[in-house]
PDB file of N, CA, C and O in Angstrom:
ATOM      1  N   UNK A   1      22.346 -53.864 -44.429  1.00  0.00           N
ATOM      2  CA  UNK A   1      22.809 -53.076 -43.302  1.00  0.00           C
ATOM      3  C   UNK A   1      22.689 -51.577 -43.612  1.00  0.00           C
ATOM      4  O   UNK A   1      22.206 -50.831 -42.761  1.00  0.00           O
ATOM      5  N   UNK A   2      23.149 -51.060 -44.912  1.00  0.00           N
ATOM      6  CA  UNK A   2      23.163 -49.721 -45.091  1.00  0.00           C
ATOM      7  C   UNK A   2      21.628 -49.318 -45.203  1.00  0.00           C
ATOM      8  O   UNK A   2      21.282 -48.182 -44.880  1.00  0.00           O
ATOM      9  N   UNK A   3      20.801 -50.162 -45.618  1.00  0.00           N
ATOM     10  CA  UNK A   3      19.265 -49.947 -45.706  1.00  0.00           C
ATOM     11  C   UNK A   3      18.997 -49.440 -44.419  1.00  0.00           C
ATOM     12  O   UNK A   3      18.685 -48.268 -44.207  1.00  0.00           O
ATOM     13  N   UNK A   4      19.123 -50.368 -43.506  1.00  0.00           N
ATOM     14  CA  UNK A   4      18.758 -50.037 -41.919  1.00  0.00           C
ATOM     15  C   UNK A   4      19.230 -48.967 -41.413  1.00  0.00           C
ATOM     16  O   UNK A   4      18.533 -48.231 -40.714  1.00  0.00           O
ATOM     17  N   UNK A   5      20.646 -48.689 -41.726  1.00  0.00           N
ATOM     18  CA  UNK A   5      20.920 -47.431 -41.140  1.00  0.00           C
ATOM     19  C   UNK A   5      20.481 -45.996 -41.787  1.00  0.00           C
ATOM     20  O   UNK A   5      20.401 -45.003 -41.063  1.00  0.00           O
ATOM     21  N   UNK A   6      20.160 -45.928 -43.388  1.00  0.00           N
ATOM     22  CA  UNK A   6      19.499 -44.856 -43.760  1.00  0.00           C
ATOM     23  C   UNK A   6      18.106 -44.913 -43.518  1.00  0.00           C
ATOM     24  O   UNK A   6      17.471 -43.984 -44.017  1.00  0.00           O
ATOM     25  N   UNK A   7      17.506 -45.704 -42.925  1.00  0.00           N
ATOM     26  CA  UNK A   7      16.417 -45.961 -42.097  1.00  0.00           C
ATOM     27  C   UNK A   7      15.852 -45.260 -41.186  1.00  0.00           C
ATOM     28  O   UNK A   7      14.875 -44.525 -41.045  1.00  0.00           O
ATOM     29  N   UNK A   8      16.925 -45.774 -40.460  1.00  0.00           N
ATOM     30  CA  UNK A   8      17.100 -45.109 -39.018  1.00  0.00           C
ATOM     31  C   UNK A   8      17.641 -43.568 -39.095  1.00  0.00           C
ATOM     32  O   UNK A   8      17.403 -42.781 -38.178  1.00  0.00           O
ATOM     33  N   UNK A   9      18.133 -43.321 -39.864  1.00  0.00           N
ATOM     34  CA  UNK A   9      18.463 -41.799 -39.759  1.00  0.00           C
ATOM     35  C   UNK A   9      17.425 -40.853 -40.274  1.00  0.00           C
ATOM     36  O   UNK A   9      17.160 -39.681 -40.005  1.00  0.00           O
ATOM     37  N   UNK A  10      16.951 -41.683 -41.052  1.00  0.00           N
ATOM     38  CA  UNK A  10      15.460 -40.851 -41.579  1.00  0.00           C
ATOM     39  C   UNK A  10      14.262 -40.940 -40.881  1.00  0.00           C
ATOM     40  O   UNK A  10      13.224 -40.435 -41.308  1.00  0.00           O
ATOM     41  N   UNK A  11      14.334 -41.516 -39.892  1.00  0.00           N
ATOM     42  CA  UNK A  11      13.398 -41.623 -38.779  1.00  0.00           C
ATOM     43  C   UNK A  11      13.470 -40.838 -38.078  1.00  0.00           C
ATOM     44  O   UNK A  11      12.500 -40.121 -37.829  1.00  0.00           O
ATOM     45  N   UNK A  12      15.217 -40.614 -37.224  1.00  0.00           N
ATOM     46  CA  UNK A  12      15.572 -39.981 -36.300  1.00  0.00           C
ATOM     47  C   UNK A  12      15.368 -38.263 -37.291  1.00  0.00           C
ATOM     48  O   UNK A  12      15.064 -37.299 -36.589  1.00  0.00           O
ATOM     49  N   UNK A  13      15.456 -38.143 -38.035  1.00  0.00           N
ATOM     50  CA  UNK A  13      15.968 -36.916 -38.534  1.00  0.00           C
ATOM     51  C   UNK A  13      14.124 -36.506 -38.352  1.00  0.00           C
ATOM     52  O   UNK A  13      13.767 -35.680 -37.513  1.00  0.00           O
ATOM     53  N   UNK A  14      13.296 -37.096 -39.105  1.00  0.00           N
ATOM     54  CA  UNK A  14      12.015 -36.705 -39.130  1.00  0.00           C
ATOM     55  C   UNK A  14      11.527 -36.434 -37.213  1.00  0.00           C
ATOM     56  O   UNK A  14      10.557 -35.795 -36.805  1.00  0.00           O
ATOM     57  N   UNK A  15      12.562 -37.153 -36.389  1.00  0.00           N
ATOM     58  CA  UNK A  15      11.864 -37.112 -35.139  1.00  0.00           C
ATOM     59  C   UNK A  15      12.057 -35.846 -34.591  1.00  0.00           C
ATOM     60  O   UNK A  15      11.322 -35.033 -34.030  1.00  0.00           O
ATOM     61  N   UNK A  16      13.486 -35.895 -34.961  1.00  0.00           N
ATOM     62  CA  UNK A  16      14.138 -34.135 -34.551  1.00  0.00           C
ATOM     63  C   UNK A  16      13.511 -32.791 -35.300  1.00  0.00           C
ATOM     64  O   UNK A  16      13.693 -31.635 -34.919  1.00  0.00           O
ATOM     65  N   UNK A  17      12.668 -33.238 -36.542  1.00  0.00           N
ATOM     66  CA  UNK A  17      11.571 -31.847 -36.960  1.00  0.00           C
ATOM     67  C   UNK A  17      10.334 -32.241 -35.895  1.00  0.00           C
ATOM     68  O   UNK A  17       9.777 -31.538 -35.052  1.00  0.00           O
ATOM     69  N   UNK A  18      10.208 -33.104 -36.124  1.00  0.00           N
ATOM     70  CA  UNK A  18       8.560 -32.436 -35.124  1.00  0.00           C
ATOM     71  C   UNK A  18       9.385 -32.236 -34.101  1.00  0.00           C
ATOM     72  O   UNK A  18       9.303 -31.007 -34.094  1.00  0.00           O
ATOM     73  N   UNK A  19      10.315 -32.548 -32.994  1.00  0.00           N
ATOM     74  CA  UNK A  19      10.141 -31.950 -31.569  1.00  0.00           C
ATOM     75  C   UNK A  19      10.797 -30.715 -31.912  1.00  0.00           C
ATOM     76  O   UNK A  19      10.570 -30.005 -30.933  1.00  0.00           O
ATOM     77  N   UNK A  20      11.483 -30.040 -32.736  1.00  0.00           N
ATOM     78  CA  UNK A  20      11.920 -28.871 -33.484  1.00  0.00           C
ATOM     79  C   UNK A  20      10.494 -28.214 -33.285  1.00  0.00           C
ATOM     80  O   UNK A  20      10.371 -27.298 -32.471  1.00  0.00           O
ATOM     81  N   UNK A  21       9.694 -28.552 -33.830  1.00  0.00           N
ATOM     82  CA  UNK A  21       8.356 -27.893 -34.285  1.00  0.00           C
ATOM     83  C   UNK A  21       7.584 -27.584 -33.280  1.00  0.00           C
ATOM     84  O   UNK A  21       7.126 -26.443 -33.339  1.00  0.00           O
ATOM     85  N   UNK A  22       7.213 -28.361 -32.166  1.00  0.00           N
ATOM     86  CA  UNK A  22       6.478 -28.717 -31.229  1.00  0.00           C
ATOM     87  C   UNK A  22       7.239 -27.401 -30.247  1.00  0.00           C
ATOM     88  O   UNK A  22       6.658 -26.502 -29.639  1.00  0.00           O
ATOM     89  N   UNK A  23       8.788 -27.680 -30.355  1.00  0.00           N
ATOM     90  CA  UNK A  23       9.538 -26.502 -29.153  1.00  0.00           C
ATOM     91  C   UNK A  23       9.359 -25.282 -29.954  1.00  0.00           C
ATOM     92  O   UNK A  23       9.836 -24.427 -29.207  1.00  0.00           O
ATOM     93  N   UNK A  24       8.999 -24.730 -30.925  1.00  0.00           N
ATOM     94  CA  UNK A  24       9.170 -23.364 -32.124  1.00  0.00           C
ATOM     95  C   UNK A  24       7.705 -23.009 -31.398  1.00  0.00           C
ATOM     96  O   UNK A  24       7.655 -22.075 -30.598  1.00  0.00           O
ATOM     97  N   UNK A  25       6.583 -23.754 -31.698  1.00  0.00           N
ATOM     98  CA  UNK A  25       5.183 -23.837 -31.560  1.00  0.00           C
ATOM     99  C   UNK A  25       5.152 -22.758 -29.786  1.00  0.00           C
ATOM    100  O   UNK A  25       4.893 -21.593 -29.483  1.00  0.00           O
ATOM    101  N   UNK A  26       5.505 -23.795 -29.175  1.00  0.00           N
ATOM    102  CA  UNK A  26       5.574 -23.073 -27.143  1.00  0.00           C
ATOM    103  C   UNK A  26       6.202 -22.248 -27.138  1.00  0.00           C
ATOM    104  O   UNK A  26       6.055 -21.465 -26.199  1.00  0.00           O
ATOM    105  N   UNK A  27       6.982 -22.026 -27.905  1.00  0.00           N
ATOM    106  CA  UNK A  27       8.206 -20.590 -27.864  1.00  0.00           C
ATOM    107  C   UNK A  27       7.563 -19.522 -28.153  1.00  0.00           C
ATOM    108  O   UNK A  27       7.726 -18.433 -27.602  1.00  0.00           O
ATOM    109  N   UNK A  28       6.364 -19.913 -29.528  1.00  0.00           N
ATOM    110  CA  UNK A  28       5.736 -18.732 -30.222  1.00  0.00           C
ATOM    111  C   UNK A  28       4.341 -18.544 -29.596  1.00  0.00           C
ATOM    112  O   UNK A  28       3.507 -17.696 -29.916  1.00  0.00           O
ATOM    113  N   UNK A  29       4.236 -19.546 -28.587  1.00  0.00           N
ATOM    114  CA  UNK A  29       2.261 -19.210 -27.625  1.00  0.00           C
ATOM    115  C   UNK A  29       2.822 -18.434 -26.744  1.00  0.00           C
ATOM    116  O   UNK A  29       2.285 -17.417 -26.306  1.00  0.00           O
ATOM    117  N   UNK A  30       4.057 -18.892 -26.381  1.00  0.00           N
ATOM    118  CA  UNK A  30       4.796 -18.190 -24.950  1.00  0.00           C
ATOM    119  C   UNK A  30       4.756 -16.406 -25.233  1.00  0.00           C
ATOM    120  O   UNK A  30       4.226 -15.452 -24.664  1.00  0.00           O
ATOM    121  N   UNK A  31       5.670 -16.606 -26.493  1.00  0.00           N
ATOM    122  CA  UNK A  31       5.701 -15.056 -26.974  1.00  0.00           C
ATOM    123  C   UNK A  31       3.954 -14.431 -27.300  1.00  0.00           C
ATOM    124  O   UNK A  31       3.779 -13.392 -26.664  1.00  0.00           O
ATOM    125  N   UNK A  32       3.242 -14.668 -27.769  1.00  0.00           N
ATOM    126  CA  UNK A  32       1.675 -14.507 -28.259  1.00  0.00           C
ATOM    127  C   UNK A  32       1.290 -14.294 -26.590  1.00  0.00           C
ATOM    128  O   UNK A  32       1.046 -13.097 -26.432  1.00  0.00           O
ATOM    129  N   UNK A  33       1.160 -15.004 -25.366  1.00  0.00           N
ATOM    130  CA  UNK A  33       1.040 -15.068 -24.029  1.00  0.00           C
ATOM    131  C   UNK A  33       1.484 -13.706 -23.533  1.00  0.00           C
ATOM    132  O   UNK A  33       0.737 -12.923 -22.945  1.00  0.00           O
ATOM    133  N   UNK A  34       2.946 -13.454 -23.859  1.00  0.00           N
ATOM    134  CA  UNK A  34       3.396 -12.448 -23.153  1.00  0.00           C
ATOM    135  C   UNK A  34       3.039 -11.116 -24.089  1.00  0.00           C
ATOM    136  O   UNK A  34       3.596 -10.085 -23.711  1.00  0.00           O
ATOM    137  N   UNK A  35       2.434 -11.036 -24.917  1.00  0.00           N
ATOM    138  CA  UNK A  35       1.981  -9.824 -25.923  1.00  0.00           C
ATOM    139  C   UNK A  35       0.780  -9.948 -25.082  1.00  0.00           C
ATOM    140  O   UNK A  35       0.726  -8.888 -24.458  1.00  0.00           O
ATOM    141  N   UNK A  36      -0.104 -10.614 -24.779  1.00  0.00           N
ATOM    142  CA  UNK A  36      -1.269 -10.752 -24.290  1.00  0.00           C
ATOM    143  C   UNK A  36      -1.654 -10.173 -23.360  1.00  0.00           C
ATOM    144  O   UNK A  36      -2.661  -9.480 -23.215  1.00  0.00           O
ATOM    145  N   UNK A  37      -0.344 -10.608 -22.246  1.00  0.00           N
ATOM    146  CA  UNK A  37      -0.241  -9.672 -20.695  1.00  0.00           C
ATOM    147  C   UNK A  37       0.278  -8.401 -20.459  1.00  0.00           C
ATOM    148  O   UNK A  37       0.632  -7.860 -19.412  1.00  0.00           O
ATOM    149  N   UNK A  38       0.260  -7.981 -21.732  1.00  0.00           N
ATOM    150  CA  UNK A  38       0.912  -6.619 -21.642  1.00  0.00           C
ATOM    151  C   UNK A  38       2.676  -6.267 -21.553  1.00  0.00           C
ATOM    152  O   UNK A  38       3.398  -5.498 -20.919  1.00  0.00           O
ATOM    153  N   UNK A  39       2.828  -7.259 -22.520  1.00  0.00           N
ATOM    154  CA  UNK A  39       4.902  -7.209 -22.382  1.00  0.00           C
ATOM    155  C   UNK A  39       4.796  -7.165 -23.536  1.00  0.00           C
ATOM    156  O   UNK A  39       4.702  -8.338 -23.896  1.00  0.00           O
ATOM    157  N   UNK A  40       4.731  -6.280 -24.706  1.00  0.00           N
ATOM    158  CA  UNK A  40       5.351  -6.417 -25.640  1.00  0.00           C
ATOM    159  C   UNK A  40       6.468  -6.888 -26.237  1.00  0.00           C
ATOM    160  O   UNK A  40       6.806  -7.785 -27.009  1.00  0.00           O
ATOM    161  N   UNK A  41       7.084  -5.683 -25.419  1.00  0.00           N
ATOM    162  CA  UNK A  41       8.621  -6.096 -25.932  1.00  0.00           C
ATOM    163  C   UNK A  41       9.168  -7.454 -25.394  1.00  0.00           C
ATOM    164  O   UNK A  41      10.083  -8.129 -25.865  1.00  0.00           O
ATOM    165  N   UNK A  42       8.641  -7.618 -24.648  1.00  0.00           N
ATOM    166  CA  UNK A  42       9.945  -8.866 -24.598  1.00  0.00           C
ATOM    167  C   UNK A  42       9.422 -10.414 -25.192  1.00  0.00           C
ATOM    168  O   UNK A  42      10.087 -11.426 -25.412  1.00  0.00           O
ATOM    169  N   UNK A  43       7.490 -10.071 -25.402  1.00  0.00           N
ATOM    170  CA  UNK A  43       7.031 -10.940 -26.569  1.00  0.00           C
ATOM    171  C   UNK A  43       7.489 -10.753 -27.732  1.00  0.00           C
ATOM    172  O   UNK A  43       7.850 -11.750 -28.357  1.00  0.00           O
ATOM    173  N   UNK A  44       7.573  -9.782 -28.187  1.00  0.00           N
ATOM    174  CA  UNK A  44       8.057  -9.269 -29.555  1.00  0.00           C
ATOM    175  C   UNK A  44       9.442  -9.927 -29.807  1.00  0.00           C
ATOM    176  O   UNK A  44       9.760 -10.648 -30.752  1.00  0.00           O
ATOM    177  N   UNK A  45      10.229  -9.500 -28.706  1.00  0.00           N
ATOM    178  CA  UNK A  45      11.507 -10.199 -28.673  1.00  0.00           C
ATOM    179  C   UNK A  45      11.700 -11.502 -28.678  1.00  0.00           C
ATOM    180  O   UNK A  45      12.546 -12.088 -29.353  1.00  0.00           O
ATOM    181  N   UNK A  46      10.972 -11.957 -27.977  1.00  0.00           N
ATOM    182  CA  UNK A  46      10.781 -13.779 -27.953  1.00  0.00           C
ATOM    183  C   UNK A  46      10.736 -14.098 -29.445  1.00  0.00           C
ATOM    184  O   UNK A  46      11.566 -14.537 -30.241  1.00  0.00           O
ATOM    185  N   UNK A  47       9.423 -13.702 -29.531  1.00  0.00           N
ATOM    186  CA  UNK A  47       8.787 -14.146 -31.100  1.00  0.00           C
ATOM    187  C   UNK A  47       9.891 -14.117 -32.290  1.00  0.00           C
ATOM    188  O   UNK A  47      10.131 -15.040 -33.068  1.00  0.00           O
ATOM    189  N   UNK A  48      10.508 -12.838 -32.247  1.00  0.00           N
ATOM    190  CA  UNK A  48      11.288 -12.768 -33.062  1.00  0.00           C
ATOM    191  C   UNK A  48      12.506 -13.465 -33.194  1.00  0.00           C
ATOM    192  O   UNK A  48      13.020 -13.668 -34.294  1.00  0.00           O
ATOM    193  N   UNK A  49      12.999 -13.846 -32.113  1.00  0.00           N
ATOM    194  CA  UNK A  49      14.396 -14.752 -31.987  1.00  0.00           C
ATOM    195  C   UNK A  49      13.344 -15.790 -32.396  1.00  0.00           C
ATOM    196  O   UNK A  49      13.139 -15.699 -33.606  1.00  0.00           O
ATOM    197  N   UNK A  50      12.884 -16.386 -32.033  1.00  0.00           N
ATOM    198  CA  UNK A  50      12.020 -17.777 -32.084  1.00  0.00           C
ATOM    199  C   UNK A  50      12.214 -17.924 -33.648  1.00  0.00           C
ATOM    200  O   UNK A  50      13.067 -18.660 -34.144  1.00  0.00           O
ATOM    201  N   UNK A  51      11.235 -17.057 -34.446  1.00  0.00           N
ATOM    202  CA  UNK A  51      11.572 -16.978 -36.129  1.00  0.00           C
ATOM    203  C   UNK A  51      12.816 -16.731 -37.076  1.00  0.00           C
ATOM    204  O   UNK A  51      12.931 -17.016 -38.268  1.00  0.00           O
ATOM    205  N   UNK A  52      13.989 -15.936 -35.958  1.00  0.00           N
ATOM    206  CA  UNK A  52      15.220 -16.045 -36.959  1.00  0.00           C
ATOM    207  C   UNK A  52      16.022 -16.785 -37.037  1.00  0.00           C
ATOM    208  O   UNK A  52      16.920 -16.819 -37.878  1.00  0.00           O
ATOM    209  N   UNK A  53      15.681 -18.040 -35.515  1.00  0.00           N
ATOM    210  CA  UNK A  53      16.698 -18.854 -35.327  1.00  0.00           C
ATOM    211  C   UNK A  53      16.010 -19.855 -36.172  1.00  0.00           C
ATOM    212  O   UNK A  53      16.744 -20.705 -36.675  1.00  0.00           O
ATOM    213  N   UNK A  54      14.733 -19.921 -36.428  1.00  0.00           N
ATOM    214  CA  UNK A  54      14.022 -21.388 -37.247  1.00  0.00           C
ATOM    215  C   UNK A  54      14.481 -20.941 -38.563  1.00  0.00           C
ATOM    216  O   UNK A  54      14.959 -21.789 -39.317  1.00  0.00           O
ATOM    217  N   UNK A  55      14.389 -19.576 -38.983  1.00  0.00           N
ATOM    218  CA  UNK A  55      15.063 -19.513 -40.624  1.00  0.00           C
ATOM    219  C   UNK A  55      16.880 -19.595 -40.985  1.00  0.00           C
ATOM    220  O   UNK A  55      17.470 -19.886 -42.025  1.00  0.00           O
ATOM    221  N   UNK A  56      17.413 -19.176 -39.545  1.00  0.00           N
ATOM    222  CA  UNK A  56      18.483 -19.616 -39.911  1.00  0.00           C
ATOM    223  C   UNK A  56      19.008 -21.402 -39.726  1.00  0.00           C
ATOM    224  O   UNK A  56      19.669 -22.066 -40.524  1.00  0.00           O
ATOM    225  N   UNK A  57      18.617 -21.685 -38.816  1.00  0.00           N
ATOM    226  CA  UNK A  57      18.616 -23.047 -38.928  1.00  0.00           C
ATOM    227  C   UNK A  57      18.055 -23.950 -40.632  1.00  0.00           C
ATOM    228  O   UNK A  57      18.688 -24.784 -41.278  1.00  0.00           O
ATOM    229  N   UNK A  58      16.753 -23.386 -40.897  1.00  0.00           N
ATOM    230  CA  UNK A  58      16.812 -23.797 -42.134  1.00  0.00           C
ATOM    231  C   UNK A  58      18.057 -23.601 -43.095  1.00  0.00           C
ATOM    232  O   UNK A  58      18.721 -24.500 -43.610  1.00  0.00           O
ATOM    233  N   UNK A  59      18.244 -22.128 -43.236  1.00  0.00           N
ATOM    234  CA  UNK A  59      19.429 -21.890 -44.300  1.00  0.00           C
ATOM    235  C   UNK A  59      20.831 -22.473 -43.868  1.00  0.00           C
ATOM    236  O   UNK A  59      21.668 -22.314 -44.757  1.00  0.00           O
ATOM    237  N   UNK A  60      21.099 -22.829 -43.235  1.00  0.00           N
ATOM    238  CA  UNK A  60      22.471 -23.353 -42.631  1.00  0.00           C
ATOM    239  C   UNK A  60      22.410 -24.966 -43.187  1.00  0.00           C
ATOM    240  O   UNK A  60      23.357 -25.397 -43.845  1.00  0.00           O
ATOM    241  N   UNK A  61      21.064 -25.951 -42.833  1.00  0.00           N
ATOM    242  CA  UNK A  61      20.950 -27.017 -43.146  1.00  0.00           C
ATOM    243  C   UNK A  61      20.613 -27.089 -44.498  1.00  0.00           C
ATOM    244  O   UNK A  61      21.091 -28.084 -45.043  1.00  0.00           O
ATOM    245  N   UNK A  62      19.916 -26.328 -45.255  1.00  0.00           N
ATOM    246  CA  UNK A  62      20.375 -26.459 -46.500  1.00  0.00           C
ATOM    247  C   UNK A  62      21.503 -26.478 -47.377  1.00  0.00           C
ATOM    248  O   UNK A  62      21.742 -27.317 -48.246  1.00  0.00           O
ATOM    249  N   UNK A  63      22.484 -25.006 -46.919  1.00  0.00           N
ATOM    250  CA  UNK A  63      23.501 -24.818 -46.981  1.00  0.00           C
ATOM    251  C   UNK A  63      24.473 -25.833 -46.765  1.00  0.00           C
ATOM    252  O   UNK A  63      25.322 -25.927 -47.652  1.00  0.00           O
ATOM    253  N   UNK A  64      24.592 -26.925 -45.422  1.00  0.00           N
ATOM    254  CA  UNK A  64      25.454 -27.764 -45.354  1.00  0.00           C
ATOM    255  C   UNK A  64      25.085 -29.072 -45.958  1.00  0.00           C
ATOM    256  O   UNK A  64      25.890 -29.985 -46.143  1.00  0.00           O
ATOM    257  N   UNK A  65      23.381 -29.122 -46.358  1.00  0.00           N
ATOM    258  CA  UNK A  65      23.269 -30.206 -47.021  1.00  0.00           C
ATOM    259  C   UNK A  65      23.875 -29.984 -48.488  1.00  0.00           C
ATOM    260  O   UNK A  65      24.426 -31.010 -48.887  1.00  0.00           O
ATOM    261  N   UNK A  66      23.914 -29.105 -49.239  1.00  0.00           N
ATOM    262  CA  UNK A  66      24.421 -28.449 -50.542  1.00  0.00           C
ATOM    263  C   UNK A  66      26.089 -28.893 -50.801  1.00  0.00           C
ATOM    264  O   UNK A  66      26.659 -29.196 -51.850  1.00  0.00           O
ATOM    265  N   UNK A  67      26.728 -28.776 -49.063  1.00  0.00           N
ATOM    266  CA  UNK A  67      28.466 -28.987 -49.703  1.00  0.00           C
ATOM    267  C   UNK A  67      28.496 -30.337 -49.074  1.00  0.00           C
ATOM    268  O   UNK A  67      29.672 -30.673 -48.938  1.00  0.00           O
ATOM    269  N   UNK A  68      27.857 -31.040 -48.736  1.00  0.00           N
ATOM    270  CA  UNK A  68      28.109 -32.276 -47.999  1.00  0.00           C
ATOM    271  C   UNK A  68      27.711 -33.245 -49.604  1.00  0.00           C
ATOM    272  O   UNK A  68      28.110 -34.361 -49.937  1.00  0.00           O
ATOM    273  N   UNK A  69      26.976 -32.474 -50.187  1.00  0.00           N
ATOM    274  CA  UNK A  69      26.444 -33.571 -51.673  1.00  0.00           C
ATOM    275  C   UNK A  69      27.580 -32.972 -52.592  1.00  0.00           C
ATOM    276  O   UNK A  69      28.118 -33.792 -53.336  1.00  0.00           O
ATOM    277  N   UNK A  70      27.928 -31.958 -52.640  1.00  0.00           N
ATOM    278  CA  UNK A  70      29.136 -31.478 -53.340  1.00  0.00           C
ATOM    279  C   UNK A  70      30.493 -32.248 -52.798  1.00  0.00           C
ATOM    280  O   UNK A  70      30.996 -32.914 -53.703  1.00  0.00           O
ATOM    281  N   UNK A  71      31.059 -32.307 -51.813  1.00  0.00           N
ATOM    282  CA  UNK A  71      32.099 -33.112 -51.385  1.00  0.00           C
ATOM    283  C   UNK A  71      32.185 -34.547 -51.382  1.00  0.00           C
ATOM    284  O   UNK A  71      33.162 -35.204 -51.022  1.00  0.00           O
ATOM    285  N   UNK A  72      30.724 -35.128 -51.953  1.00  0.00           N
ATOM    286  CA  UNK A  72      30.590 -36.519 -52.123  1.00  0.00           C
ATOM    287  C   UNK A  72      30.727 -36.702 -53.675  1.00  0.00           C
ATOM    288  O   UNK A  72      31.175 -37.722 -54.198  1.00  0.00           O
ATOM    289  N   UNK A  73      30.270 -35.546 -54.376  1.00  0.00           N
ATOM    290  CA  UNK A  73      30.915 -35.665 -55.493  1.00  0.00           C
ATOM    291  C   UNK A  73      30.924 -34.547 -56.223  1.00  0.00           C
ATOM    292  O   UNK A  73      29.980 -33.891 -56.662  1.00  0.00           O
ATOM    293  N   UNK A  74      32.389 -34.348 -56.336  1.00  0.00           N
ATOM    294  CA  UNK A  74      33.128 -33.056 -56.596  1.00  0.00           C
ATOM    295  C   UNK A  74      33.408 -32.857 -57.682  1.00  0.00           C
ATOM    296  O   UNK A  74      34.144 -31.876 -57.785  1.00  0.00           O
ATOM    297  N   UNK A  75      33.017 -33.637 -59.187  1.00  0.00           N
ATOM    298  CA  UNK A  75      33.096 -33.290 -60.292  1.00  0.00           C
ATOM    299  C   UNK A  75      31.492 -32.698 -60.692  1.00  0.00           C
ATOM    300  O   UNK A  75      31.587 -32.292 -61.850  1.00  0.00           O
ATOM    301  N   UNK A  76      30.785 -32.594 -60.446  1.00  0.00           N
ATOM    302  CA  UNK A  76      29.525 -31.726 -60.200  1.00  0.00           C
ATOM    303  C   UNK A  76      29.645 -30.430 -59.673  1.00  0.00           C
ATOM    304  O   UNK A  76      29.514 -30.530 -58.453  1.00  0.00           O
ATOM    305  N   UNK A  77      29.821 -29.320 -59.985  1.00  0.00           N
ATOM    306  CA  UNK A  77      29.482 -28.044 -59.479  1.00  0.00           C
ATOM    307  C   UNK A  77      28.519 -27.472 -59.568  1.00  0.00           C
ATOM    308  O   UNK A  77      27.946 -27.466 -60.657  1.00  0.00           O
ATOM    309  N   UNK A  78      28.055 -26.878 -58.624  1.00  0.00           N
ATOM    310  CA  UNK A  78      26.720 -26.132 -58.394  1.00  0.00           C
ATOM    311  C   UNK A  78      27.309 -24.609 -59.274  1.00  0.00           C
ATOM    312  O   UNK A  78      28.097 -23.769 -58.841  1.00  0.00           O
ATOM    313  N   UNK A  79      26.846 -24.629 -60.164  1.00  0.00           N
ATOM    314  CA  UNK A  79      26.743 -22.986 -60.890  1.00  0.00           C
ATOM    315  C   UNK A  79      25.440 -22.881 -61.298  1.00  0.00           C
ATOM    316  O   UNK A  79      24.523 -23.700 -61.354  1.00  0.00           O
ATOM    317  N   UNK A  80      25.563 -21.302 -61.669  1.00  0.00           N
ATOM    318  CA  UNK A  80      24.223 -20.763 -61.819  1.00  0.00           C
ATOM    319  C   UNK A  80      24.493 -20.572 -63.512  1.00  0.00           C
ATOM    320  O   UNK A  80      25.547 -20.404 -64.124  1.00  0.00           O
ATOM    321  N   UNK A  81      22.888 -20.686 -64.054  1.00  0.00           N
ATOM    322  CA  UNK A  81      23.232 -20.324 -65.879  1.00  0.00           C
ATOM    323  C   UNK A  81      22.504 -19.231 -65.717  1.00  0.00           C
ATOM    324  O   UNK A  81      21.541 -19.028 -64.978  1.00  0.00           O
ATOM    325  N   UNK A  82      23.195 -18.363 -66.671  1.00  0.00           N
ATOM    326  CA  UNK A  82      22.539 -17.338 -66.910  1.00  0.00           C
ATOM    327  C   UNK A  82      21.292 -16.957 -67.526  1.00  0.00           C
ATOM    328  O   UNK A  82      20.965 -15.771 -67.575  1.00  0.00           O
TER     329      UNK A  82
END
């Protein structure tokens, strides 16, 4: 049973990057489109939200993947060596 369900979540999770990817992709032709027609700014602007929300989304899901493996087991600490 637990097989199937880490299964399935690794399916679903891989499904939610590509349509992640696929919506980042139209966001960033859209913005490239509107640089094209003579809108800079508000391509520029597009583009740019488009890229800070995909890097913060990365760092956040790393970030919560980091204390979610830490709170599963909490005699492990993440430190840095010098």
């Amino acid at each position: 049973m637990e097989t199937r369900v880490v299964t399935s979540q690794q399916k679903q999770s891989a499904w939610g990057q590509n349509y992640a990817f696929i919506i980042a992709m139209f966001v960033f032709a859209g913005s490239m489109f509107l640089i094209y027609l003579g809108h800079e700014v508000s391509g520029g602007i597009l583009g740019s939200v488009d890229l800070v929300s995909l890097v913060t989304v990365f760092i956040l899901g790393r970030f919560y993947q980091a204390n979610n493996l830490q709170s599963k087991n909490p005699q492990k600490t993440l430190t840095k060596k010098p």
